[in-house]
C-alpha positions as CSV (number, residue, x, y, z in Angstrom):
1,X,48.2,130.3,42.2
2,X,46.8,127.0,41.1
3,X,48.8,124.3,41.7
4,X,48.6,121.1,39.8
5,X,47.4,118.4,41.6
6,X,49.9,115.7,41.2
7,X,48.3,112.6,39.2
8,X,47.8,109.9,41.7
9,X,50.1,107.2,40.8
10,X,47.6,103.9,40.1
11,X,48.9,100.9,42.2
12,X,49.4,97.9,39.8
13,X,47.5,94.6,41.4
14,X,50.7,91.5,41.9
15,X,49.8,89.3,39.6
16,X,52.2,86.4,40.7
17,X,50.0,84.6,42.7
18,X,47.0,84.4,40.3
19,X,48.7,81.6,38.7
20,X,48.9,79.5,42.1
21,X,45.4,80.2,42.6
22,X,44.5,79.0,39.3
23,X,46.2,75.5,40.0
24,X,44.9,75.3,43.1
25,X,41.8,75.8,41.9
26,X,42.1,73.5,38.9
27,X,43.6,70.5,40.9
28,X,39.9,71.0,44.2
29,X,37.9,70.3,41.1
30,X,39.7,67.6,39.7
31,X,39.8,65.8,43.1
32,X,36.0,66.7,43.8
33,X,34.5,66.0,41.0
34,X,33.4,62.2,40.2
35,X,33.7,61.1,36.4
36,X,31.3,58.1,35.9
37,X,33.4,55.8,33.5
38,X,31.0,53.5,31.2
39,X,31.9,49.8,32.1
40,X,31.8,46.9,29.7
41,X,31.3,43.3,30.2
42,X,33.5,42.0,32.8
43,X,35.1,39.0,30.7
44,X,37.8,37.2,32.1
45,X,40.3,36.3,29.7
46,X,42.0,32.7,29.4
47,X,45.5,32.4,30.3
48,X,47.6,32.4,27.3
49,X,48.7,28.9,26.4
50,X,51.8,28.5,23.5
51,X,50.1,25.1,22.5
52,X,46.6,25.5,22.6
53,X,44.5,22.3,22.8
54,X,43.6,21.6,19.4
55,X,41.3,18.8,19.5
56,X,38.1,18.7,18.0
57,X,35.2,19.4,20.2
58,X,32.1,16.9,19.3
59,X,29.2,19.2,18.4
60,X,26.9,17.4,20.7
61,X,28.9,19.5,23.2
62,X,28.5,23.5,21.7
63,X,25.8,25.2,21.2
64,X,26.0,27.9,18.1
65,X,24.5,30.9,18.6
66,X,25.1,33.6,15.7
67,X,24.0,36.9,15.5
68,X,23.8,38.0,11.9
69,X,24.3,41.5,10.6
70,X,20.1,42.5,10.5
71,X,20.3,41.3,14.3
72,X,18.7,37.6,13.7
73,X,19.8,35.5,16.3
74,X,20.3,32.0,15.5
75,X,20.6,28.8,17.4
76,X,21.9,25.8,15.8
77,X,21.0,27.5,12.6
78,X,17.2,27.9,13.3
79,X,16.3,31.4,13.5
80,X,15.0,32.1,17.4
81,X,14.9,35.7,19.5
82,X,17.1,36.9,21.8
83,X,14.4,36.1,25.0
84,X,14.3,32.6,24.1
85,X,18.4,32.2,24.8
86,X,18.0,31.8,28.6
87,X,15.9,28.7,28.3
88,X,17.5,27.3,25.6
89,X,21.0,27.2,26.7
90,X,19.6,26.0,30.3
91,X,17.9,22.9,28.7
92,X,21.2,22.7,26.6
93,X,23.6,22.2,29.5
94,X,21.3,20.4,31.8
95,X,20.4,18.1,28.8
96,X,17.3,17.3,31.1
97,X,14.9,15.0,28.4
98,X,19.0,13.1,28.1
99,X,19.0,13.7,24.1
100,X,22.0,12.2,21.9
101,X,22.5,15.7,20.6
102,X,22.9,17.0,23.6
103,X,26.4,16.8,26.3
104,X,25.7,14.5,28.7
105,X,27.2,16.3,31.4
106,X,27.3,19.5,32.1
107,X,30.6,20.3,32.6
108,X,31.2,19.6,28.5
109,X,29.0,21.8,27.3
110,X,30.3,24.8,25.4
111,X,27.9,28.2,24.0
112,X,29.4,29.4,21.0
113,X,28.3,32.9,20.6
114,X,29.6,34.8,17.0
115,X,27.7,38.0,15.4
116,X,28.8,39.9,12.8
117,X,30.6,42.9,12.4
118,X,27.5,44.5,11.6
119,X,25.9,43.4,14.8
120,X,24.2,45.9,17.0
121,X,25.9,46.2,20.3
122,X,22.6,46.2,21.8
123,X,21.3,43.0,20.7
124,X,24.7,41.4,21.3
125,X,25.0,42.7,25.0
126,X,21.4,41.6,25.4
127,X,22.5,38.1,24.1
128,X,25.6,37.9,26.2
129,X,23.0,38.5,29.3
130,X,21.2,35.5,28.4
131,X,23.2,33.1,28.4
132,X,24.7,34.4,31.3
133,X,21.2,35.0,33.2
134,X,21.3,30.9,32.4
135,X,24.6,29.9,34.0
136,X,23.4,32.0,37.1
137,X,19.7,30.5,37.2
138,X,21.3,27.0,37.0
139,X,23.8,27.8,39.7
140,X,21.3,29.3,41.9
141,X,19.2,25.8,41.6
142,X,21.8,23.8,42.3
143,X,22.8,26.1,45.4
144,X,19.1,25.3,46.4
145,X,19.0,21.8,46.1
146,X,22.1,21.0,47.9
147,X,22.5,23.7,50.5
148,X,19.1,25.1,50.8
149,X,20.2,28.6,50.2
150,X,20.8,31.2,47.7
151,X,24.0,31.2,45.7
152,X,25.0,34.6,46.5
153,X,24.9,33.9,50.4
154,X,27.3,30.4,50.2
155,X,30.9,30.9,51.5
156,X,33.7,30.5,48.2
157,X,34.1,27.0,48.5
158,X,30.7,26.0,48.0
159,X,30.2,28.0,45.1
160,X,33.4,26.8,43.7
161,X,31.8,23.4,44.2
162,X,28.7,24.5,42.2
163,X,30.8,26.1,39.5
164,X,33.0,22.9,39.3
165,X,29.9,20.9,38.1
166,X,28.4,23.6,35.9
167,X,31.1,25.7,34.5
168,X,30.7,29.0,32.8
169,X,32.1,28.1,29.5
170,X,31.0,30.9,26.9
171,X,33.2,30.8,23.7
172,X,33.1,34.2,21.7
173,X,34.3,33.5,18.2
174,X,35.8,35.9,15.9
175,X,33.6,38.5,14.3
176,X,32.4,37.8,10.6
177,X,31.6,39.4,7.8
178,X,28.6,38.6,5.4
């Protein structure tokens, strides 16, 4: 009388392509999506040179700049702050009152910059700025005073000019420990 209804067979779902879709997936948002990469100071290195000039440098020439492990910052050994760096490493390589202590031309002077291990990165980046902010104030003057315009605008040769008389020379020695 009754019949039994026959059990619907369940159709399975293919699988086999969920996989592709999951890579393809994976590798739109890996294309799309931008990962902002934290960039440090952009430091040009020195070739590397088997026989490295030894030759004493006269200390007229450097100016010390040490960072100590409470963040102190200290120029020639007197203890100064980290805004004061920009004005004081100008009137170091310009040498403009002409003092015996002092390089009489710019292209000798030399900023030694050396902190601590225990250094804050903060105060040594901050550092770093400053006596870069220096080299590009001075280059900017002189950009004015010969060619009347920025230093940014001046074709490559020009500015090679400018960085042939002042050259960026910022020597970071090796980490101590006090």
């Amino acid at each position: 009388m009754f019949k039994k209804k026959k059990k619907r067979e369940e159709k399975e779902i293919n699988a086999g392509s969920m996989a592709d879709i999951a890579f393809l997936l994976l590798i739109f948002f890996l294309v799309t999506t931008t990962i902002n990469a934290e960039t440090g100071i952009l430091v040009r290195l020195p070739p590397w040179d088997p026989n490295p000039n030894t030759e004493k440098i006269p200390d007229r020439n450097l100016l010390a700049i040490k960072i100590n492990k409470l963040n102190q910052v200290l120029v020639e050994g007197e203890e100064s702050n980290v805004m004061a760096l920009r004005e004081t490493t100008k009137d170091f390589i310009m040498n403009p009152l002409g003092r015996q202590d002092r390089p009489r031309d710019p292209r000798y002077a030399i900023v030694s910059l050396q902190n601590d291990r225990a250094t804050s990165y903060e105060i040594y980046l901050s550092a770093y700025n400053e006596i870069k902010a220096a080299y590009n104030e001075l280059w900017e003057e002189r950009a004015q005073e010969l060619y009347g315009h920025s230093y940014e605008t001046l074709p490559k040769d020009m500015m090679k000019k400018i960085q042939n008389e002042i050259p960026l020379v910022i020597s970071e020695a090796e980490p101590t420990e006090y």
